[in-house]
C-alpha positions in Angstrom: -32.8 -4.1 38.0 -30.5 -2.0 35.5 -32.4 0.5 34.0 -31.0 0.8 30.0 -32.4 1.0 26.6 -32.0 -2.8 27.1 -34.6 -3.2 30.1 -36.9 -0.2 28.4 -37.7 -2.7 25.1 -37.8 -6.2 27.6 -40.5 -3.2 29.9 -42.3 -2.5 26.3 -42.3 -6.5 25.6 -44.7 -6.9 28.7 -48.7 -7.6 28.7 -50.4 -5.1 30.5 -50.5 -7.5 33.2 -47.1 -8.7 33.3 -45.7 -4.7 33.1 -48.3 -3.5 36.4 -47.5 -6.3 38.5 -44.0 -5.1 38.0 -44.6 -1.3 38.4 -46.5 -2.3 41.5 -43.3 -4.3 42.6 -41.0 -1.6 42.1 -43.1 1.1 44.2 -43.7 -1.6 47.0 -39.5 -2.1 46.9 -38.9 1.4 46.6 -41.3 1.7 49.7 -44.2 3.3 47.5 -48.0 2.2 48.4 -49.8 2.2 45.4 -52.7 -0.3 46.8 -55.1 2.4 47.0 -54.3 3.2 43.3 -55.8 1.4 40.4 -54.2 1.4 37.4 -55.7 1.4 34.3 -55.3 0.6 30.8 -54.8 4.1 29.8 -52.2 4.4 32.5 -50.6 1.8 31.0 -50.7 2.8 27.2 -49.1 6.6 28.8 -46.6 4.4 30.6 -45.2 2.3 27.0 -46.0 5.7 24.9 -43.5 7.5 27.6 -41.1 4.4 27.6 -41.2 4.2 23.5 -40.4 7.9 23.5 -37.5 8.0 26.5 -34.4 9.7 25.2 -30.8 8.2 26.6 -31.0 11.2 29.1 -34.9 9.7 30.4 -33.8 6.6 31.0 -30.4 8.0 32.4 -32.6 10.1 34.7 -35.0 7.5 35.8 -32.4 5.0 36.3 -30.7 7.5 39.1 -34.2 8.0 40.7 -34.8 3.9 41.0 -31.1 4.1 42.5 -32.0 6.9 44.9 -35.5 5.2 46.1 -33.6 2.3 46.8 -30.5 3.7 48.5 -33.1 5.9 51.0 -35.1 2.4 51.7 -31.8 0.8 52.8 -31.3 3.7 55.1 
């Protein structure tokens, strides 16, 4: 997934349900175990006020950590 102002409005597009399947995807692929986690509906709202609110330099910044998670699980 290429992390851009692009993928942040499809991410802000998402049900609640739709956007935590996917965050639980992402931590599972980036070798993150988030089953003993519940995430809520405020952690959600947090997550699309953060998303709404990421500058080009965010997302730059959160698209090389997804990159580096994913490089180090390939290791």
């Amino acid at each position: 997934m290429q992390f851009d102002k692009d993928a942040v409005e499809r991410l802000l597009g998402m049900n609640d349900t739709q956007l935590r399947f996917l965050i639980k995807k992402l931590a599972t692929e980036a070798g993150l175990d988030l089953s003993s986690f519940n995430i809520s509906s405020n952690d959600i709202s947090s997550l699309r006020n953060a998303l709404a609110n990421a500058t080009d330099e965010d997302i730059a910044k959160a698209a090389e950590q997804l990159s580096r998670l994913k490089k180090r699980k390939e290791d």
